[in-house]
FIFIVEX-895036 format. One record per residue: residue number from 1; x, y, z of N, C-alpha, C, O in turn. Coordinates in nm, 2 decimals, always signed. Layout:
N
ATOM    i      nx      ny      nz     cax     cay     caz      cx      cy      cz      ox      oy      oz
ATOM  NUM       X       Y       Z       X       Y       Z       X       Y       Z       X       Y       Z
...
% end
This chain:
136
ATOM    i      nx      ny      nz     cax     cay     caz      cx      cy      cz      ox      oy      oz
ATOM    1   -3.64   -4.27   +1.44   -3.55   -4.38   +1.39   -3.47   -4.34   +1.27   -3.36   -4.38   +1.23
ATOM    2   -3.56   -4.23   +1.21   -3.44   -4.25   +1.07   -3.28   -4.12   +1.10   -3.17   -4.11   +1.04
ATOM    3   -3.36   -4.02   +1.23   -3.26   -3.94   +1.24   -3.13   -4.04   +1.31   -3.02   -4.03   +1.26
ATOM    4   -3.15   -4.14   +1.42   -3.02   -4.24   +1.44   -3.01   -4.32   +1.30   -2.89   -4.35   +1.26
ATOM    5   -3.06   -4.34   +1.26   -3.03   -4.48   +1.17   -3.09   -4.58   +1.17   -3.11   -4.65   +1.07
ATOM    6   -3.15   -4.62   +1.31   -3.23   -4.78   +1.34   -3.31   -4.84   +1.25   -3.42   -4.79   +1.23
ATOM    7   -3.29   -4.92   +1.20   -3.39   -5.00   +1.14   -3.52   -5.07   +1.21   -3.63   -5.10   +1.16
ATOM    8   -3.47   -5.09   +1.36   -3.55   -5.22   +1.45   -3.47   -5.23   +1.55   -3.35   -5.25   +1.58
ATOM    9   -3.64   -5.17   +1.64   -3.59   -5.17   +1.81   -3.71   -5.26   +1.84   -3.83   -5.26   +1.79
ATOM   10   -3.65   -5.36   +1.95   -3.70   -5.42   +2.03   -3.70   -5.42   +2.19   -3.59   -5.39   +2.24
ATOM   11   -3.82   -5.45   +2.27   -3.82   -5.44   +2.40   -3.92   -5.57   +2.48   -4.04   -5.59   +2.46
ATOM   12   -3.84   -5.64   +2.55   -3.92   -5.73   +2.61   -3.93   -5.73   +2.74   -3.83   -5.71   +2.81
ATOM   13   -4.07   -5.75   +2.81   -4.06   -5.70   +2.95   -4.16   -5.85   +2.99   -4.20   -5.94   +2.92
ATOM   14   -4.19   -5.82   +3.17   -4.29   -5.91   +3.20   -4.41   -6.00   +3.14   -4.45   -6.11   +3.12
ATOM   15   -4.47   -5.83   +3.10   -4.61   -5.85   +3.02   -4.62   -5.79   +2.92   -4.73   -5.76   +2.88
ATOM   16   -4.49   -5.76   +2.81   -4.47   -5.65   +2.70   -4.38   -5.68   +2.61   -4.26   -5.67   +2.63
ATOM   17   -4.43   -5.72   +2.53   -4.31   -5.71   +2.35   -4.37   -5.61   +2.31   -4.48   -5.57   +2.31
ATOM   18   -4.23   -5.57   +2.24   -4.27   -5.44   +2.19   -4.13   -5.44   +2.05   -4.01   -5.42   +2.07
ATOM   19   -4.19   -5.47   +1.93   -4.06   -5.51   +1.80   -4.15   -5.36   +1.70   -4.26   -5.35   +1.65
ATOM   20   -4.01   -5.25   +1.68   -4.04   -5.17   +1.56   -3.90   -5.19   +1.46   -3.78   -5.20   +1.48
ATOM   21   -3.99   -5.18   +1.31   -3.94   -5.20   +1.24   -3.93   -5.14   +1.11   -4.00   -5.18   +1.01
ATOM   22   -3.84   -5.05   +1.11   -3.86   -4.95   +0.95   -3.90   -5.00   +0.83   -3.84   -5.10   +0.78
ATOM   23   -3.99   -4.97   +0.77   -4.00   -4.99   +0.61   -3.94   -4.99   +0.53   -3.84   -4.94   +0.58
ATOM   24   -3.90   -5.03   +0.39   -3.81   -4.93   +0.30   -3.66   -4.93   +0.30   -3.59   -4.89   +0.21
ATOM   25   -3.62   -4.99   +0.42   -3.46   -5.00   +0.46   -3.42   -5.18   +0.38   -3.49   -5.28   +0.38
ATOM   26   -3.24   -5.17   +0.31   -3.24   -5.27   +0.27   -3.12   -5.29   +0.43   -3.05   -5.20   +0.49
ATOM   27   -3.13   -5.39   +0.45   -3.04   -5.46   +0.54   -2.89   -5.44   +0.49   -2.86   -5.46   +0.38
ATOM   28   -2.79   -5.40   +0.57   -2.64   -5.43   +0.50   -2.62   -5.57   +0.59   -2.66   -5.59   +0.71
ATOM   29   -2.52   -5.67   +0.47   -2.51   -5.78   +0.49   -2.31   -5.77   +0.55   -2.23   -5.75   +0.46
ATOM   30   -2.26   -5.78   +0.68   -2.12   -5.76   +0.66   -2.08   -5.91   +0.69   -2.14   -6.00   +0.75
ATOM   31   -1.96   -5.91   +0.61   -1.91   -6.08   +0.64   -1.77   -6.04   +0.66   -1.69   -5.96   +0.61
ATOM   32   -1.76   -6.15   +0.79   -1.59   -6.15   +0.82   -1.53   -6.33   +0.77   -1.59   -6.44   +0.74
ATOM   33   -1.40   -6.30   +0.80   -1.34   -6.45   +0.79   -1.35   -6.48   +0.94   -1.33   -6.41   +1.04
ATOM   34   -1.39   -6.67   +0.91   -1.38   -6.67   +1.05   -1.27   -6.72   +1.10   -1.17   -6.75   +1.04
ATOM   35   -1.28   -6.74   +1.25   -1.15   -6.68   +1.30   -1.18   -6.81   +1.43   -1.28   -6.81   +1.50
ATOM   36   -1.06   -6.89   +1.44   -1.08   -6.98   +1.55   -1.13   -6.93   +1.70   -1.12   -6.82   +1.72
ATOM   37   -1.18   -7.03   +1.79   -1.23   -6.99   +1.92   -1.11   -6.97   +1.99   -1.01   -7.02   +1.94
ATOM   38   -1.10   -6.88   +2.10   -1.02   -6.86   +2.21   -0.98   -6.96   +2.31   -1.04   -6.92   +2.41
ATOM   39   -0.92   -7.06   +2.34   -0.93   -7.16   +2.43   -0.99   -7.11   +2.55   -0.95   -7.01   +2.61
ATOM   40   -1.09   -7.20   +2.57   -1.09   -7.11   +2.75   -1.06   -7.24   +2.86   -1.11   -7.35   +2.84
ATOM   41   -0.97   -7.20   +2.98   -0.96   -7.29   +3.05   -1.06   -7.35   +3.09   -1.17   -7.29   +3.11
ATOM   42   -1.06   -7.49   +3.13   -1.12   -7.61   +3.18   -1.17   -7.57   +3.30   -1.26   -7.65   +3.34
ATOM   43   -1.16   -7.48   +3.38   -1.17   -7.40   +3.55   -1.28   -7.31   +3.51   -1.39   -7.34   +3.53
ATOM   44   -1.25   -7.22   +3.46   -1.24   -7.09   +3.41   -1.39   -7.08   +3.30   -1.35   -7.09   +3.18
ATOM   45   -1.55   -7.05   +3.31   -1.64   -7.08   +3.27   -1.69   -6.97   +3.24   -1.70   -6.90   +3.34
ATOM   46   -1.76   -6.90   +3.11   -1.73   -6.78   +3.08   -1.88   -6.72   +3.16   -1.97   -6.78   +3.21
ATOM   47   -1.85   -6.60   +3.16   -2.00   -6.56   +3.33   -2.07   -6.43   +3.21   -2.03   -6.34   +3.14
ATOM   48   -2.19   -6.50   +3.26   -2.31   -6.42   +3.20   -2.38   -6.29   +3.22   -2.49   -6.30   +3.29
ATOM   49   -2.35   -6.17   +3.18   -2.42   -6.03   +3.26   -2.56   -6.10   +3.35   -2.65   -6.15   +3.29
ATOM   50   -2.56   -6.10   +3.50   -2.67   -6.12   +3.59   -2.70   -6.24   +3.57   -2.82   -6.28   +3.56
ATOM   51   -2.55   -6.36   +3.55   -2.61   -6.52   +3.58   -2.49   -6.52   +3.69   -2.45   -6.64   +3.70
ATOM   52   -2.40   -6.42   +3.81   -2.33   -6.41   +3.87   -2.40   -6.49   +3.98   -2.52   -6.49   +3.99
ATOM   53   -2.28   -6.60   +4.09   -2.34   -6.63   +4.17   -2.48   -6.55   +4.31   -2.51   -6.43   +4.28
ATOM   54   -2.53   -6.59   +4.39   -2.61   -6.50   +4.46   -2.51   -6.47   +4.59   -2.43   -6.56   +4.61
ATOM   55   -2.51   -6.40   +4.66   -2.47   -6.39   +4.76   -2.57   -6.39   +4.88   -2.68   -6.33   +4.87
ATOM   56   -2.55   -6.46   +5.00   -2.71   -6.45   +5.12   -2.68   -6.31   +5.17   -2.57   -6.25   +5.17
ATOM   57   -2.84   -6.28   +5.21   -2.83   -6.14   +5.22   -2.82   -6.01   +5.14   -2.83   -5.89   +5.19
ATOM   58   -2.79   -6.03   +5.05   -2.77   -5.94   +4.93   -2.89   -5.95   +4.77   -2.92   -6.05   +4.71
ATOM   59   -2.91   -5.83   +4.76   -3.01   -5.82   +4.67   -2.96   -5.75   +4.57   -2.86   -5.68   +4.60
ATOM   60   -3.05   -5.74   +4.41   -2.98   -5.68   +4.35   -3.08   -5.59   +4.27   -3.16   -5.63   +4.19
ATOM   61   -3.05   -5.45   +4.29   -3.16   -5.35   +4.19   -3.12   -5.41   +4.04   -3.00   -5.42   +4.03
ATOM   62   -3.22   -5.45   +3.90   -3.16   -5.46   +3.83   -3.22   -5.37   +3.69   -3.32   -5.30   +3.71
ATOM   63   -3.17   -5.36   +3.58   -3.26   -5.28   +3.50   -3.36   -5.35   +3.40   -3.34   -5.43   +3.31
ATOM   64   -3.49   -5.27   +3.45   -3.58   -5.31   +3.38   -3.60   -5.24   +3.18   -3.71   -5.24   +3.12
ATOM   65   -3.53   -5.21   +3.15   -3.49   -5.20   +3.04   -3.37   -5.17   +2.96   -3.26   -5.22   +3.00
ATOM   66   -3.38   -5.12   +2.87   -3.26   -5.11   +2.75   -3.25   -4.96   +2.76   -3.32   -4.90   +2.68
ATOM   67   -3.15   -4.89   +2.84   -3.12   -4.78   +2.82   -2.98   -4.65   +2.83   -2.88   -4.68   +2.77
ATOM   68   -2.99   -4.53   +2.90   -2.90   -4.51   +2.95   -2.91   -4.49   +3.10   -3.02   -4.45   +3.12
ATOM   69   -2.85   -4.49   +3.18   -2.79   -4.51   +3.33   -2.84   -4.34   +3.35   -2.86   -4.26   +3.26
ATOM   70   -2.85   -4.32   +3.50   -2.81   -4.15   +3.51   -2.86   -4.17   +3.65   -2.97   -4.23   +3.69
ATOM   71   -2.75   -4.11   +3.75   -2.77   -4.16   +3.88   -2.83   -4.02   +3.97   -2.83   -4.01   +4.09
ATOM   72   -2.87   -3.92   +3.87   -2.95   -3.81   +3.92   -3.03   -3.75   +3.81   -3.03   -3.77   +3.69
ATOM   73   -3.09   -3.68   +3.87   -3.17   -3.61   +3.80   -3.13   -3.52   +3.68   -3.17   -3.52   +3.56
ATOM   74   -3.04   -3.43   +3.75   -3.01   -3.36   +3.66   -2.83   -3.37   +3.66   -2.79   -3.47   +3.73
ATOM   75   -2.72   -3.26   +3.59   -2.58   -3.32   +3.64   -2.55   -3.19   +3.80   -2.46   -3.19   +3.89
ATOM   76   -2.67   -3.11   +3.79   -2.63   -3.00   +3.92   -2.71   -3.09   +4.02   -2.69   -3.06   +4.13
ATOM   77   -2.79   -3.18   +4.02   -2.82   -3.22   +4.14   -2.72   -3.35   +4.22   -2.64   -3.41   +4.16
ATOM   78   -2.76   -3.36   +4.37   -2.71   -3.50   +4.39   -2.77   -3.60   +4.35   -2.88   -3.60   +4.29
ATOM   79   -2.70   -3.75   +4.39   -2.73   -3.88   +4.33   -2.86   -3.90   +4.40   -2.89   -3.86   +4.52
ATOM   80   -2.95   -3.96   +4.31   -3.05   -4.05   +4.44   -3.00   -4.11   +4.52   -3.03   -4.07   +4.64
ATOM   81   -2.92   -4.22   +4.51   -2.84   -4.30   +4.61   -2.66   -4.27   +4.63   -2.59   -4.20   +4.56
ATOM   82   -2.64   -4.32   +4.70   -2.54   -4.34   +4.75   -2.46   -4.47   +4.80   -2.54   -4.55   +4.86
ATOM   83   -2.33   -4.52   +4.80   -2.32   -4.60   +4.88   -2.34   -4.57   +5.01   -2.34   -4.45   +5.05
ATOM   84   -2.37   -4.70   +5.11   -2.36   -4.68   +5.25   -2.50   -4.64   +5.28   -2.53   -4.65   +5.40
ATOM   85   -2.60   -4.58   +5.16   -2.75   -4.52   +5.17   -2.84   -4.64   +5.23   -2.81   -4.75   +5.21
ATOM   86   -2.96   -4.59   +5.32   -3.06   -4.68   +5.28   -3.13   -4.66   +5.18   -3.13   -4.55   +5.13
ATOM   87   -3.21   -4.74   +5.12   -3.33   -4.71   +5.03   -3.44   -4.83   +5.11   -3.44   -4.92   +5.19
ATOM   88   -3.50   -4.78   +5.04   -3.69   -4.83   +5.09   -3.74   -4.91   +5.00   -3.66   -4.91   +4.90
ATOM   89   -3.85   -4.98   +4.97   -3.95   -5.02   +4.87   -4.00   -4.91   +4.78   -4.07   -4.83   +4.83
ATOM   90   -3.98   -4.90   +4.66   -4.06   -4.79   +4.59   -3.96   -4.67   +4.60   -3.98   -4.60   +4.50
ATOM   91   -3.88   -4.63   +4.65   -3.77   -4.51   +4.63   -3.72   -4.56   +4.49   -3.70   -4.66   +4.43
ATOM   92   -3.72   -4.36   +4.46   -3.63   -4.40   +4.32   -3.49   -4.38   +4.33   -3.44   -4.28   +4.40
ATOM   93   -3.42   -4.45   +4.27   -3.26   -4.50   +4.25   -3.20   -4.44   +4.17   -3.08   -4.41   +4.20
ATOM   94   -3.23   -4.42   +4.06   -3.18   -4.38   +3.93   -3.34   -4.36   +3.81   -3.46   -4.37   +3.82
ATOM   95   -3.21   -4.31   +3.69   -3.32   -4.28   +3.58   -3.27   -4.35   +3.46   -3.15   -4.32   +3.44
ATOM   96   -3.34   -4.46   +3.36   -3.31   -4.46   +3.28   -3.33   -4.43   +3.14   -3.39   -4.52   +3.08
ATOM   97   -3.30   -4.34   +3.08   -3.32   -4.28   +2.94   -3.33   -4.40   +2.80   -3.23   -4.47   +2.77
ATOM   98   -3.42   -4.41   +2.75   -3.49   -4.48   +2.65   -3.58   -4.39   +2.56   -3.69   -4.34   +2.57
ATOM   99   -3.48   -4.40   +2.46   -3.57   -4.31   +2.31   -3.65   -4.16   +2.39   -3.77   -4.13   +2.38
ATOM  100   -3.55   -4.10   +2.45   -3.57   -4.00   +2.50   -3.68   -3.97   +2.60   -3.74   -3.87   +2.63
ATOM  101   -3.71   -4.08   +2.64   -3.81   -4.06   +2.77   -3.69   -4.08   +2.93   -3.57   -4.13   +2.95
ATOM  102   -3.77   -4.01   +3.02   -3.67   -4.06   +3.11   -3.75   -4.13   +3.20   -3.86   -4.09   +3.22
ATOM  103   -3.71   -4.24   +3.27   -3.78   -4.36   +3.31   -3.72   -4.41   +3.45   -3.63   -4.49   +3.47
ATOM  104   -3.83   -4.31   +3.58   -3.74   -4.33   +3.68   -3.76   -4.47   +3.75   -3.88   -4.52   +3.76
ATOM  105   -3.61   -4.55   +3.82   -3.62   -4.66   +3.84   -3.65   -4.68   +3.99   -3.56   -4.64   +4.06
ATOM  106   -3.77   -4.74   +4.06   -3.76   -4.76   +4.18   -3.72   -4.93   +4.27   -3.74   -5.04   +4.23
ATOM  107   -3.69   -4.88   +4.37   -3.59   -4.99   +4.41   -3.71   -5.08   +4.47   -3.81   -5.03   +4.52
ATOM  108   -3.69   -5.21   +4.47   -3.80   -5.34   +4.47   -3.81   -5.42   +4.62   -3.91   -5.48   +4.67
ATOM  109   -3.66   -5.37   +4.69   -3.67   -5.42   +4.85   -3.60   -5.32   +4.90   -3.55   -5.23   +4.83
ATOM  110   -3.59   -5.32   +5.06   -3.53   -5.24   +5.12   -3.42   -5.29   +5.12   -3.39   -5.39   +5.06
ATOM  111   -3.30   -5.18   +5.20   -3.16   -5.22   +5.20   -3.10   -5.14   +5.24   -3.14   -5.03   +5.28
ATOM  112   -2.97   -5.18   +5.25   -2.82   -5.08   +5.22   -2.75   -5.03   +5.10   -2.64   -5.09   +5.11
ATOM  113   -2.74   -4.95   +4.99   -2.67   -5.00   +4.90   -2.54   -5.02   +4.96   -2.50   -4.98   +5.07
ATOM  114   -2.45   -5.10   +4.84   -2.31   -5.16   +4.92   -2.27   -5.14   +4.78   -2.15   -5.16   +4.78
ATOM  115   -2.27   -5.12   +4.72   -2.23   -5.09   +4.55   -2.32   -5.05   +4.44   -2.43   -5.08   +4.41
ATOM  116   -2.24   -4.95   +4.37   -2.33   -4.89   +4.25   -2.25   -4.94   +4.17   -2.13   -4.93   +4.18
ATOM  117   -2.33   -5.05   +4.03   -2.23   -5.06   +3.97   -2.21   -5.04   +3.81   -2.16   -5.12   +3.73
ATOM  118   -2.26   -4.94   +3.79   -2.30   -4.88   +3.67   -2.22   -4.74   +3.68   -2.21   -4.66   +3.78
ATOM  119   -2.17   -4.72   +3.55   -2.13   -4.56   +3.60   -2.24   -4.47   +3.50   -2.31   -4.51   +3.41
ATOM  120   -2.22   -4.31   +3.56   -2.36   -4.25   +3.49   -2.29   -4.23   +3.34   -2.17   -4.24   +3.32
ATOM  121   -2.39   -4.21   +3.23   -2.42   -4.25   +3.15   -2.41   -4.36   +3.07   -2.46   -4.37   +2.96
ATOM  122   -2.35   -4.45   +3.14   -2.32   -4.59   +3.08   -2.48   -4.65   +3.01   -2.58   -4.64   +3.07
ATOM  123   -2.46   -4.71   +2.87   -2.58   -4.78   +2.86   -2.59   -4.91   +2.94   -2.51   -4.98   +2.99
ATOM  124   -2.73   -4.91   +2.94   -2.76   -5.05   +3.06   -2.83   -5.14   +2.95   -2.90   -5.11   +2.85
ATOM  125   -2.80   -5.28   +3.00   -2.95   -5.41   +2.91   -3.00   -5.43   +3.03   -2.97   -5.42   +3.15
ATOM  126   -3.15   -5.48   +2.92   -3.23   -5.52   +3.05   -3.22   -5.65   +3.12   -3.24   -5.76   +3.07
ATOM  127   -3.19   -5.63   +3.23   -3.18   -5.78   +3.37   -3.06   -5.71   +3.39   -2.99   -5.75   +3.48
ATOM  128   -3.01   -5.62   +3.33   -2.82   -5.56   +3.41   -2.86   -5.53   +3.55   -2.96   -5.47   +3.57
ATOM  129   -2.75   -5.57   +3.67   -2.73   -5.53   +3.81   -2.66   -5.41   +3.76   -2.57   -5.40   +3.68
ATOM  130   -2.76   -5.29   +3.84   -2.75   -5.15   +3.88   -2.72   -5.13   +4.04   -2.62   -5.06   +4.07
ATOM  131   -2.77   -5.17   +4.11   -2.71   -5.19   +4.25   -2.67   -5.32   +4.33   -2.67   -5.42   +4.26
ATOM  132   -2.64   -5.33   +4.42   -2.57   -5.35   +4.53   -2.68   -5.37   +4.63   -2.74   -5.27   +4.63
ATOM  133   -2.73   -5.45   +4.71   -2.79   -5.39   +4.83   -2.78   -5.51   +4.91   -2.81   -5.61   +4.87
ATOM  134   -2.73   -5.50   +5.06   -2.80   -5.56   +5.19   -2.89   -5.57   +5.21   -2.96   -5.47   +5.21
ATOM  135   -2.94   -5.66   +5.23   -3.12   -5.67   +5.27   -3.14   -5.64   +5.42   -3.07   -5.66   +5.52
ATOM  136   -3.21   -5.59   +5.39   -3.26   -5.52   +5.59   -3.40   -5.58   +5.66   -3.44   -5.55   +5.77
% end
């Protein structure tokens, strides 16, 4: 923590909180002026990372944590997936890197992927849609 800077990481999962918190650190306080809201059209309702509507037949790999993306193993290997791939129950999909672990992710239903939609190294939050998939 202190080689990034972090004062306080948190992780919340099914069955897991998990809050670290440096000692010794004073908080910086930043203040801005504030600044009126943006109108947003009356139609037009602002959409929430993974509150997108569902589509029938379509499932969605999502991530189970707060990390970075990496759609292979290494950058000389190929992807685990592909578009147009099948995947299985329990195949892994990708890896997500968190505080230097790598944390491989396996897919939860069978399928087709139809979209990857993360690109590699992108950071991910947790409940983010990482895939695409047809249900089979």
């Amino acid at each position: 923590m202190k080689r990034s800077d972090l004062t306080e990481f948190s992780v919340e999962e099914e069955n897991l909180k998990l809050k670290i918190r440096r000692q010794g650190t004073i908080p910086k306080v930043v203040t801005t002026a504030p600044v009126a809201p943006a109108a947003i059209p009356a139609a037009a309702a602002p959409v929430v990372p993974g509150s997108e509507p569902e589509e029938a037949g379509v499932t969605y790999i999502k991530s189970p944590m707060v990390g970075t993306f990496y759609g292979a193993s290494s950058p000389d290997t190929p992807a685990f997936v592909d578009v147009k791939q099948q995947v299985k129950e329990g195949s892994i999909v990708c890896i997500i890197e968190a505080m230097k672990i790598m944390n491989e992710i396996q897919a939860e239903t069978s399928g087709t992927v139809i979209e990857i939609l993360v690109e590699n190294g992108q950071p991910v939050e947790y409940g983010q849609r990482l895939f695409k998939l047809k249900s089979s």
